[in-house]
N, C-alpha and C positions, 0 to 999 in steps of 0.2 A: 465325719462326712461319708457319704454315700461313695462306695469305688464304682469309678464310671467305668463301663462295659466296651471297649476298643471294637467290637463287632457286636451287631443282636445276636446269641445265642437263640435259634427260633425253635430249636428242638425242646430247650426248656420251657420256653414261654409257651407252645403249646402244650405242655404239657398241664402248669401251670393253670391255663385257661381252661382246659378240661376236668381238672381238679373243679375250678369255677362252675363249670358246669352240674358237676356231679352235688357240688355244696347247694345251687340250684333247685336238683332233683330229692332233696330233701325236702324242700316245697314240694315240687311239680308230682313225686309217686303219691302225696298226700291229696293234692285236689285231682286227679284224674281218676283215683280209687276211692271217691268220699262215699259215692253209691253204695258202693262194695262194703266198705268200710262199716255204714250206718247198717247195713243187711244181716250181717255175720256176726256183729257184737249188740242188734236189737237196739240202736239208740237213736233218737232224731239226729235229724242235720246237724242243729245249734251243736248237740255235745260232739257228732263227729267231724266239724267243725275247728272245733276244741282244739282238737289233733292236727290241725294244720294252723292254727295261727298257735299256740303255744314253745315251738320251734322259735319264733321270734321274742318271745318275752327275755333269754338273756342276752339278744343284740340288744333290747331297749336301757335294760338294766346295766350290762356291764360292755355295751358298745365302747365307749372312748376307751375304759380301763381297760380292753384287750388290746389296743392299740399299744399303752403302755406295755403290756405285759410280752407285746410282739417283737418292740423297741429294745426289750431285756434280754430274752432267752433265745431271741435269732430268729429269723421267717423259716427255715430249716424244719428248725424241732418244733416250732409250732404246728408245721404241715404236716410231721410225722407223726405227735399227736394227737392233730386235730384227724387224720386220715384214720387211726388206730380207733378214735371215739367211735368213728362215722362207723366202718365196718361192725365193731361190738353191739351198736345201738340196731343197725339194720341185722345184722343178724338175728339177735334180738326178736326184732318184731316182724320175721318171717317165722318164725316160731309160735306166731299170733297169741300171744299171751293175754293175761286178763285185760278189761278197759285200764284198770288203773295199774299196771306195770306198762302195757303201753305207752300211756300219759308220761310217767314218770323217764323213761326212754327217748320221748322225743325230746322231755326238757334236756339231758344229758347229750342228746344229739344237737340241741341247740350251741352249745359248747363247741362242739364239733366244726357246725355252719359257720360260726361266729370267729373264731379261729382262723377256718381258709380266708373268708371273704377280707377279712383283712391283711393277713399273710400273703395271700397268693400274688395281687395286684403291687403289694412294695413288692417281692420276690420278683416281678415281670419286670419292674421298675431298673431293678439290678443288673438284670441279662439283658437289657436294651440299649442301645448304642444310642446316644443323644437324639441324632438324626430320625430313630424310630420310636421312640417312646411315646409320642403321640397316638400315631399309628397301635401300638400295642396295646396300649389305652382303651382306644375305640375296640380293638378288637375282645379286650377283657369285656367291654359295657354290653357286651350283647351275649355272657353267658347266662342271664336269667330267662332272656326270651329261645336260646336255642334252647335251654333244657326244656323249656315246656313245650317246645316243639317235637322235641326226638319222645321226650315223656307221650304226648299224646299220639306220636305215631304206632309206638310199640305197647303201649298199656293195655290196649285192647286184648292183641294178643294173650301177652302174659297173661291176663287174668280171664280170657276166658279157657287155656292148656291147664295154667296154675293157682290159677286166684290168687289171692291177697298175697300168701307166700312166694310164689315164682316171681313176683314184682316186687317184692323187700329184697329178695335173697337175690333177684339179680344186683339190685342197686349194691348192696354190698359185694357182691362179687366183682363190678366196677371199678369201688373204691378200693380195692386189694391189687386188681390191676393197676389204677394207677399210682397207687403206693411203692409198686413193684419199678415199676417205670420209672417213678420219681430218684430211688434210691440208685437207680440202674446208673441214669444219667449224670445225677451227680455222687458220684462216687466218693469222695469225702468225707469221713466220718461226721455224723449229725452233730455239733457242738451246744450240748446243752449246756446251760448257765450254771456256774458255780454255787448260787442261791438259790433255796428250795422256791415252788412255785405258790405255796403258801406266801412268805412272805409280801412276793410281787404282786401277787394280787390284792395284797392288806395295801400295799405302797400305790397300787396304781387305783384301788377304790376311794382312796384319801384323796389324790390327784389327779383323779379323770375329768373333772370340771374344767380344769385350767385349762383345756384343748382348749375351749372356747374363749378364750381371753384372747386367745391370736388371731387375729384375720386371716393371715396363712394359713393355717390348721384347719379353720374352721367354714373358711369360706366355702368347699366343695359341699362339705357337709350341708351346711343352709339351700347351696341351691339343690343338691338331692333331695332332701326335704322337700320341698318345692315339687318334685320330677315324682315321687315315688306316695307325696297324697293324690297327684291325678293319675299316676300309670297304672296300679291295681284297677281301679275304680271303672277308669275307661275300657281296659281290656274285658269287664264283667259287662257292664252296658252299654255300650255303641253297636255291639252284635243285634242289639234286642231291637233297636230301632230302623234295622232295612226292612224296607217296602213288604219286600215277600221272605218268605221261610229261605228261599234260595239263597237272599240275597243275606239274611240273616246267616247262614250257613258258612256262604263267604265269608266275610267280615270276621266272624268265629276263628277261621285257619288262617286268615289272611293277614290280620292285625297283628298278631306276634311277631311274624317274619319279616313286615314291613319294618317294623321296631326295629328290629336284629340292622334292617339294611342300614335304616336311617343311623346307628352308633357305629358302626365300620365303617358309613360315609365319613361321619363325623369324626372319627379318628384320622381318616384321611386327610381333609381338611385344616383340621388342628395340626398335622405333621406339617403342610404344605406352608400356613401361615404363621404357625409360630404364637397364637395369641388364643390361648383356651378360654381363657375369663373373657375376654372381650364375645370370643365367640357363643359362650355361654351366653353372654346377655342377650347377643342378636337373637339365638335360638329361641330362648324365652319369648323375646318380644314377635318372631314370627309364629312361634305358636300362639300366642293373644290373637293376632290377625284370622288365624286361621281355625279358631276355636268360635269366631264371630261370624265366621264364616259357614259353620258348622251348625249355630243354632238358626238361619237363615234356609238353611237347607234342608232340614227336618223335614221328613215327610216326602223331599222331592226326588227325580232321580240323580240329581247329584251327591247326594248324601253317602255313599257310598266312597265315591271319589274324591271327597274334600274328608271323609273320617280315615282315608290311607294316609294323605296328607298330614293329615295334623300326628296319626301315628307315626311317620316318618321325624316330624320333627321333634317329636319327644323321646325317640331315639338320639339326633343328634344331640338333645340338651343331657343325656346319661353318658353320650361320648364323651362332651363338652367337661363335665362333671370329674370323669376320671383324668384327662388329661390335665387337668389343671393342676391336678397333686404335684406333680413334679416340676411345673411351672413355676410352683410357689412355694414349695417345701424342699431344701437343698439336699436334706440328709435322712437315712432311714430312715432314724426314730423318728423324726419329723413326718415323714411320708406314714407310715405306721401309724403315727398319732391321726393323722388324717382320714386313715383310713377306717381306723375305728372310730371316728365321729359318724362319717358317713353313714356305717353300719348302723350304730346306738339312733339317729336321725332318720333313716332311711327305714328301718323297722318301725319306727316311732309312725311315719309317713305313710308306710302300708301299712298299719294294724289302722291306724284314727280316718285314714281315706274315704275307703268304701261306704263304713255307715257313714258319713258326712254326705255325700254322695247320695245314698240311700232314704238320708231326710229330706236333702232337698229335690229329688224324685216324688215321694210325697208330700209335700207341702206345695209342690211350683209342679210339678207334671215332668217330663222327660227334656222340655228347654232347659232343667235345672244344670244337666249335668255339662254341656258346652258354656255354661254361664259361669257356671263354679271355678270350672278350669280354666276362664279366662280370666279370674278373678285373681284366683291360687298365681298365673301365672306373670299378672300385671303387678303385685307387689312380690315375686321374685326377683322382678326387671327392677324394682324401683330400690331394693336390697341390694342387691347386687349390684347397681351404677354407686350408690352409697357406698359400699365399703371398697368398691375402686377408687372412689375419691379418696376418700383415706386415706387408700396403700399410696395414692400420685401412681398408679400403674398406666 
């Protein structure tokens, strides 16, 4: 069983969070420099593209099995490994090496990603006092929208002082800080597992499927799924659809941050009442309302104000999402296990998203994409009352 935490440690858990962040901006330094990117090494979009969704190929592949492999060898060493990956790989490719050592870099850096994003969230789980674990929850759910927040504040800069390189080399310089900080604060020697990590991964690839035999395990995961084929998808196109350029401009910087509020509400929330899944489903189902709301308002000036909204509330269904793990899974390896579903599901969710998204823009026009997400989000609600029946939760 999981050792319950007598006070939140907050000095870890942000630290933890920031680790989130930075596993984030393995995404986020790749789409804010795709320009840049495609300029310097002479290749379209599609292949510099390549370079930012290949980073998720071993969440899809070995998402559940790091879960297992997290369960094994400690949330510890895995961050100290996964943080050692992260710095080598950005190192790496501040050095701008060929396309195809690049490529091969981000896959190794996928490791890296794959790692934190499961590790870091049981590790929060650990330093959190019953009473906050909600709350801590929400506050991990909004490390993808802050990195691409700070990402697109400072990218600019960077690459026009340093280009391509002063933007990798920061991001690893980052990661070294808070490897430094992590070890700082927890002072205890890292305890890695007596068994090579060969093995575990042979043990956890054989048995990464069974996450999904549990309801508990697997439940957060199905509704991320859920949350992460409309959250890429909408943050690409809801900008494109304000009135004017202004307004399109807004929506552009405005939408991520709303996200961010909407999963720190939601963490709130879930601390206050105690009931993440249930809250989960509500969320689901007011974003249905509000995604109908959405395709009604196309074109007018509400549109603006109802697409804050409905980003608001798909924030709280990613709060909703993390807080449940602990809800429903009592003990590390369990949470672990969860959390690598999430991953393996949630990559699965943003890579098949957006073109989904993008056919039914052309085949249906621009109402496709509030119609889709209200679709995506009406058999999340109807999944999820389903396997609370189940549970009798």
């Amino acid at each position: 069983m999981t050792s319950v935490a007598k006070r939140t440690e907050w000095g870890m858990v942000i630290i933890l969070w920031a680790i989130g962040v930075a596993a984030a901006m393995q995404f986020a330094k790749i789409s804010v420099s795709l320009d840049a990117l495609s300029a310097y090494y002479s290749i379209g979009r599609p292949s510099a593209a390549a370079t930012l969704t290949s980073i998720g190929i071993m969440g899809i592949v070995l998402g559940a099995a790091a879960g297992t492999v997290v369960g094994a060898i400690g949330t510890r060493s895995a961050l100290v490994i996964a943080l050692c990956i992260g710095i080598a790989a950005s190192g790496l490719q501040a050095f701008l090496p060929s396309y195809s050592v690049l490529l091969v870099s981000r896959l190794v850096e996928g490791i890296s990603h794959l790692l934190i994003v499961v590790a870091a969230p049981t590790a929060i789980i650990s330093f959190s006092a019953v009473q906050h674990r909600s709350l801590t929850m929400g506050l991990w759910a909004t490390f993808f929208g802050v990195a691409y927040t700070v990402s697109g504040l400072f990218a600019n800069m960077l690459l026009t002082y340093g280009g391509l390189s002063a933007l990798y080399a920061a991001h690893a310089v980052f990661l070294a800080a808070l490897l430094a900080l992590f070890m700082l604060l927890k002072r205890t020697p890292v305890a890695l597992s007596k068994m090579t990590l060969g093995p575990q991964m042979r043990t956890a690839w054989r048995s990464q499927f069974a996450v999904y035999r549990s309801l508990k395990t697997s439940i957060p995961a199905l509704g991320f799924f859920g949350h992460t084929l409309m959250f890429v998808a909408l943050l690409t196109f809801l900008p494109n659809f304000g009135n004017t350029p202004d307004a399109q401009r807004l929506l552009a910087t405005v939408l991520p941050i709303i996200s961010i509020v909407g999963s720190f509400m939601g963490g709130i929330i879930a601390q206050k009442f105690g009931k993440a899944l249930l809250q989960l489903i509500v969320s689901f189902a007011v974003f249905v309302g509000l995604s109908v709301f959405l395709w009604f308002s196309i074109g007018s000036p509400a549109f603006t104000a109802i697409a804050c909204l409905t980003m608001f509330a798909s924030g709280t269904i990613q709060a909703s999402t993390f807080a449940a793990i602990p809800e429903l899974c009592a003990d590390e390896a369990a949470q672990a296990q969860a959390n690598g579903a999430i991953t393996q599901l949630g990559n699965l969710g943003a890579t098949c998203g957006t073109p989904i998204f993008a056919l039914g823009i052309a085949v249906m026009g621009t109402g496709a994409v509030p119609l889709l997400a209200a679709a995506i989000a009406v058999l999340a609600t109807v999944m999820l009352l389903m396997c609370q029946r189940a549970l009798k939760l």
